[in-house]
matplotlib code that plots the C-alpha trace (Angstrom):
import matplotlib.pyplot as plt

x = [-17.1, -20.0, -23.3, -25.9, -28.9, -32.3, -34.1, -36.9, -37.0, -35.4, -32.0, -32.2, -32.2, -29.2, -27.9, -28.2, -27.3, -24.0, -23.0, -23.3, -21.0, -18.8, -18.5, -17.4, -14.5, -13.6, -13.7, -12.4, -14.7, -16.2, -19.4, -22.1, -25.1, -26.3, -29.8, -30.5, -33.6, -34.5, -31.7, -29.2, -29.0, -26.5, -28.0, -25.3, -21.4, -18.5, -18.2, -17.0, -19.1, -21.4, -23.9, -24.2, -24.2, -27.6, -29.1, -28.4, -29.8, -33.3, -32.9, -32.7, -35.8, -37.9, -36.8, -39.9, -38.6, -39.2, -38.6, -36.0, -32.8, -30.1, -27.2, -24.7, -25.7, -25.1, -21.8, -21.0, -21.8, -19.5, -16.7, -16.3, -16.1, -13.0, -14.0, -11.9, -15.0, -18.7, -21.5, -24.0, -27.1, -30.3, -33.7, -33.5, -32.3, -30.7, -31.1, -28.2, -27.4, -28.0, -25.2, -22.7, -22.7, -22.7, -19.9, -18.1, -18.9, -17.8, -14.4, -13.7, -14.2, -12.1, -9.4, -9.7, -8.8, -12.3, -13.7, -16.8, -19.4, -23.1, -25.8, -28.5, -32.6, -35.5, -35.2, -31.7, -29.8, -26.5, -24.7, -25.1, -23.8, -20.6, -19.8, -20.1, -18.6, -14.8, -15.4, -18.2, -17.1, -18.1, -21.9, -24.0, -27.2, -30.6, -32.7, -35.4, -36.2, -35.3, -36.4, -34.0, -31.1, -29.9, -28.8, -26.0, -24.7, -21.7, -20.9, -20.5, -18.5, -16.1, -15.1, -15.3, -14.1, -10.7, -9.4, -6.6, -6.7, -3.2, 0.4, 3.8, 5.9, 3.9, 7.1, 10.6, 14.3, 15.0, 17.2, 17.0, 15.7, 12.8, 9.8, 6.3, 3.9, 0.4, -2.5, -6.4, -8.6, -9.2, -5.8, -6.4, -9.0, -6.7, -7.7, -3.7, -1.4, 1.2, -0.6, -0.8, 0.9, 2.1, 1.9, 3.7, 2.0, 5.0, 3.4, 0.6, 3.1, 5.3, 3.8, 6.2, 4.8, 7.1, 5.8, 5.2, 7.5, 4.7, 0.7, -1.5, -5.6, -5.0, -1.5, 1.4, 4.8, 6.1, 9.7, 9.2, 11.5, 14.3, 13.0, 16.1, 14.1, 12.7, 8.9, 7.7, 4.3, 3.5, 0.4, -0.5, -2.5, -2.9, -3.6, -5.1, -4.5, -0.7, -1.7, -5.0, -6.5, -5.6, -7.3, -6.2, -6.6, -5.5, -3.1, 0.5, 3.8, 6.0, 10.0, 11.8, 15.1, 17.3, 20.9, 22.5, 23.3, 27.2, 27.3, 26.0, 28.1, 31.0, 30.6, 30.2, 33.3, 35.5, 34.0, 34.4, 38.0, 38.5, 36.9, 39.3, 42.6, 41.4, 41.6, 45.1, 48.3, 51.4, 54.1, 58.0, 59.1, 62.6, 64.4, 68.3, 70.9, 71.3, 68.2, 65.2, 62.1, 60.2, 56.8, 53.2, 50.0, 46.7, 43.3, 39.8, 39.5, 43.5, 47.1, 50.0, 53.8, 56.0, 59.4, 62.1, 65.1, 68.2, 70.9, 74.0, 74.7, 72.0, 71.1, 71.6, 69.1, 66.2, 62.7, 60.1, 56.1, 55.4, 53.0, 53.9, 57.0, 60.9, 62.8, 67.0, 68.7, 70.8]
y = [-9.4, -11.7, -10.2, -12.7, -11.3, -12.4, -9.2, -8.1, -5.7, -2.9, -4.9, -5.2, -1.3, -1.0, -3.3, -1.5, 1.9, 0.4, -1.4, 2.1, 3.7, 0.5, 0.7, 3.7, 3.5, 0.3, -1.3, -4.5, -5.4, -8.6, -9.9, -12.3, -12.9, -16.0, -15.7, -17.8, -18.6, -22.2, -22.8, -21.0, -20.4, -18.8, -16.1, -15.1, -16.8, -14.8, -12.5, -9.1, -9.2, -5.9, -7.4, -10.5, -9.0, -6.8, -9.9, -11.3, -8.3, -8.9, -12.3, -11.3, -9.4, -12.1, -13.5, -14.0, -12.9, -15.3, -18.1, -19.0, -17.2, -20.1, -17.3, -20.0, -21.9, -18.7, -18.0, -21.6, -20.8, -17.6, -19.9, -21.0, -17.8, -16.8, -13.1, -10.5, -8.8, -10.4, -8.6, -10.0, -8.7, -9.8, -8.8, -11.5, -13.2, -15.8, -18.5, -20.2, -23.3, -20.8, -18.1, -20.7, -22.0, -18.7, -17.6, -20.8, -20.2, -16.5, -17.8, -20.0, -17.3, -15.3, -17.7, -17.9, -14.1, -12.7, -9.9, -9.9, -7.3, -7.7, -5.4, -5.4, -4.5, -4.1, -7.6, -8.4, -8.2, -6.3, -8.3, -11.4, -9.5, -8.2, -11.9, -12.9, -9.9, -8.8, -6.5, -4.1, -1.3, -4.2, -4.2, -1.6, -1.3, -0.2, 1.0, 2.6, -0.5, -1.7, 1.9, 3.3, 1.0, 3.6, 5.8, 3.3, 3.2, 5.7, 3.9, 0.6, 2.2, 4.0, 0.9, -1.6, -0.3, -1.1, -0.5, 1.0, 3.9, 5.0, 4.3, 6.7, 6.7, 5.1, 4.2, 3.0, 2.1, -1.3, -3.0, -0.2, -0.4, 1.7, 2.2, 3.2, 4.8, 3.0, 5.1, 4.2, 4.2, 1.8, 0.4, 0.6, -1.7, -4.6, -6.5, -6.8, -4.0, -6.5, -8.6, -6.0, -7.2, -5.1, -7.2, -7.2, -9.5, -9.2, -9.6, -12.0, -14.8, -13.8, -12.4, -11.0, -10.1, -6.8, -6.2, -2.2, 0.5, 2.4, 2.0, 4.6, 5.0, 6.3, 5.2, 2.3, 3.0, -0.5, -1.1, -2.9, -5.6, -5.1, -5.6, -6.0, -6.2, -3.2, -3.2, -5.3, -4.0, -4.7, -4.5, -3.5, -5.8, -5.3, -8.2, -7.6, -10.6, -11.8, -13.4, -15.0, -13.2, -9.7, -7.0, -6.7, -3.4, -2.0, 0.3, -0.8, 0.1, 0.0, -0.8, 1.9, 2.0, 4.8, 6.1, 6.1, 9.4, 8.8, 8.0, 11.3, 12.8, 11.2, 12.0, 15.8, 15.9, 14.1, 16.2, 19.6, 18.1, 18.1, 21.3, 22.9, 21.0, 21.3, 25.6, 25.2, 25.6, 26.0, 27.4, 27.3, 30.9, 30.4, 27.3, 28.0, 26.8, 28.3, 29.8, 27.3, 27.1, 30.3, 29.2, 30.9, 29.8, 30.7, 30.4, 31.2, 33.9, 34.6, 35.1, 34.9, 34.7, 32.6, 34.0, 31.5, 33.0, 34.5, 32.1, 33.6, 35.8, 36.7, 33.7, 34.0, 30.7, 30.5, 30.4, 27.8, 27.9, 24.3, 23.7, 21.2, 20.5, 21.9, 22.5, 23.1, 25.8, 25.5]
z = [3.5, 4.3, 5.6, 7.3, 8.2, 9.6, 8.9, 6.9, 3.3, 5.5, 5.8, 2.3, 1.8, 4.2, 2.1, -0.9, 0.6, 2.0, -1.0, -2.9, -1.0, -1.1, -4.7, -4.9, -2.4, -2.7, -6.4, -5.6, -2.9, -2.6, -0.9, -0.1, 1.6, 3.9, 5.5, 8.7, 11.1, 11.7, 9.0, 6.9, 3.2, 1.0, -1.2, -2.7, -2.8, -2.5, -5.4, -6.6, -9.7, -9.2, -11.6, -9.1, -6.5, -7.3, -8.0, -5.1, -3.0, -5.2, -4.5, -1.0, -1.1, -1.9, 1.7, 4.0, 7.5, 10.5, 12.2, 15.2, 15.6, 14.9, 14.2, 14.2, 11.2, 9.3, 11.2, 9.9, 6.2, 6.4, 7.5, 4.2, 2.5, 4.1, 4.8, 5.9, 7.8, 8.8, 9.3, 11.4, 11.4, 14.2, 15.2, 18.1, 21.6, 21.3, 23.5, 25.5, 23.6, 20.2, 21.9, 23.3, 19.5, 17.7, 19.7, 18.9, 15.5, 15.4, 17.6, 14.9, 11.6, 13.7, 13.7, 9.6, 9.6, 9.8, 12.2, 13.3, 13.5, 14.7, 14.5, 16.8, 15.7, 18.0, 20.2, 20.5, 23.9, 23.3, 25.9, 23.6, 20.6, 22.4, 23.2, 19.5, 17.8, 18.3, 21.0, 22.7, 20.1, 17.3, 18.0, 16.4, 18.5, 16.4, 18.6, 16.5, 14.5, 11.2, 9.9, 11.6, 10.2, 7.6, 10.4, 11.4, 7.8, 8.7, 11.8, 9.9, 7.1, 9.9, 11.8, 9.4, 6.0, 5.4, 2.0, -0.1, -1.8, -3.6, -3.0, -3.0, -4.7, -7.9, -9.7, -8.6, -9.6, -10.6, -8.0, -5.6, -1.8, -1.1, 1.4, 0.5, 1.7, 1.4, 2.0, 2.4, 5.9, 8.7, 9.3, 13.1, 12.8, 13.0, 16.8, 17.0, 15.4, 15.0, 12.9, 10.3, 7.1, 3.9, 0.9, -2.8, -6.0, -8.1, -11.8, -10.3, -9.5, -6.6, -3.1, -0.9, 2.8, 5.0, 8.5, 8.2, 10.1, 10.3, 11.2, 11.4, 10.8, 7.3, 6.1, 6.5, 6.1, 4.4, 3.2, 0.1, -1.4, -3.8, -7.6, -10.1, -13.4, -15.1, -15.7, -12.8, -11.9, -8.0, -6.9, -3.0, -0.5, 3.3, 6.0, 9.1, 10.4, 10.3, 6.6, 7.0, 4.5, 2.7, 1.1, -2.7, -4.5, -8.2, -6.7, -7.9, -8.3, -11.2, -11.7, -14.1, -15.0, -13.2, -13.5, -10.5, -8.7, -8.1, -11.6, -12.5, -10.0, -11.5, -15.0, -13.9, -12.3, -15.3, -17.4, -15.6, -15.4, -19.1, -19.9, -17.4, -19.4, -22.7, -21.9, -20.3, -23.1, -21.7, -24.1, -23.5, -24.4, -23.7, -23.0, -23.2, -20.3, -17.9, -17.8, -16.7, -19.2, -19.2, -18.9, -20.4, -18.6, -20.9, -19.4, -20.2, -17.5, -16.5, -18.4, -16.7, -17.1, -14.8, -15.0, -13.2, -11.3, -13.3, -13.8, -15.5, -18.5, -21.2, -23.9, -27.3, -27.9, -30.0, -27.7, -29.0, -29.1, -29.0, -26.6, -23.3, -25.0, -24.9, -27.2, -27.2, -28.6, -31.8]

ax = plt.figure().add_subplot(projection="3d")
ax.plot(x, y, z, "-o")
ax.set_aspect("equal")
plt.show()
């Protein structure tokens, strides 16, 4: 996120009051500042280092207002800070040679990945703006003055915050297809749906992009790749630009080892199998010719007898109690 800004100690407490908020929602965030008038200067590089970046904004104090209104020359700085979002901020007209450059200049950024916002104080004309930002709905018109600057702060965040905030599941199985559900805010503020990207840093050395099933203001629905090994960590990044840039967080996603459910299913039915066989005994209570075996079932919850039909005369032979097995008569 790059802010350039030609304003006076009042931008400087927008500033601040945005970056608090920031912070807060949005750990990872980096910024920078570039000033321009009759020239451009970077105040602060790109950096996510909160201790820079409040030196920066008193650097930024010390800036004496003034001068021409060369927005280009600060569009141009931003170029190379490859920012996801620029905010542009202007207390002036701008001139037709100074617009047809700083729409150029905002044409090109855009084309880097960035989207730009402008945000009009006191003497700017809004038409200009909404030929440099994005779109109309891209400007943020100040009216009351630089005072009144803190009463756009909500606006800003709303339309151009876009962060993540957690991920679900936040553990999966090891060589397993899944989909996750990535949730944060301002998803919709892609200029082109399908440009939005879902993206996986496997262990900080492999990045796998997934165009998501799903896009909505406060969640993606992104099928996620296959991870064999157990223990990868994955960590969650969004593009809103087809993979020009991304937005990294801390929310990740760790690999676990799982059993597999038909195993589980499996081993419940072999083993309710055996319990059931290791309760059946079948005794052969009388086994002489011509009578067939006489056969004794004993379960856990049933006896029973199975007498076979009457063949003949009555046996003399000897009946046997060896389980599952026959034996003759003497």
């Amino acid at each position: 996120r790059c802010i350039t800004t030609n304003g006076s100690i009042c931008a400087v407490l927008l500033l601040n009051d945005l970056m608090d908020f920031l912070f807060c929602s949005s750990p990872m965030l980096r910024m920078s500042f570039i000033t321009f008038s009759s020239r451009a200067s970077t105040i602060m590089k790109l950096t996510e280092n909160r201790v820079n970046i409040r030196k920066g904004l008193n650097s930024l104090k010390r800036e004496i207002p003034g001068g021409d209104t060369f927005m280009h020359l600060g569009l141009e700085r931003v170029s190379f800070c490859t920012a996801s979002v620029i905010i542009a901020l202007t207390d002036g007209e701008l001139q037709e040679h100074q617009l047809i450059t700083a729409q150029q200049e905002a044409e090109r950024a855009r084309s880097l990945g960035a989207i730009v916002y402008c945000v009009g104080v006191k003497d700017f004309n809004e038409t200009q703006l909404a030929t440099i930002a994005d779109t109309i709905e891209h400007v943020f018109p100040v009216l009351g003055g630089f005072h009144a600057l803190r009463g756009v702060i909500d606006s800003i965040i709303k339309k151009s915050c876009i962060e993540i905030l957690a991920a679900e599941p936040s553990s999966v199985c090891a060589g397993e297809s899944f989909q996750v559900v990535v949730r944060g805010n301002g998803f919709l503020h892609a200029r082109n749906i399908n440009q939005v990207l879902c993206s996986f840093k496997i262990n900080d050395t492999i990045t796998v992009n997934e165009k998501p099933a799903g896009v909505e203001d406060t969640f993606l629905l992104c099928p996620a790749p296959v991870i064999d090994e157990v223990g990868k960590v994955i960590y969650l990044q969004v593009s809103m630009n087809d993979g020009l840039s991304f937005i990294s967080s801390n929310v990740h996603i760790t690999t676990t080892e799982c059993v597999s459910p038909l195993f589980i299913h499996l081993t419940c039915i072999t083993t309710a199998r055996l319990f059931i066989i290791q309760h059946i005994c079948c005794f052969v209570l009388c086994s002489d010719f011509p009578y067939p075996a006489l056969y004794l079932f004993h379960l856990p919850f049933l006896n029973f007898v199975i007498f076979p039909p009457f063949f003949g005369s009555q046996t003399t032979g000897v009946c046997s109690s060896h389980p599952l097995k026959k034996r003759s008569s003497e």
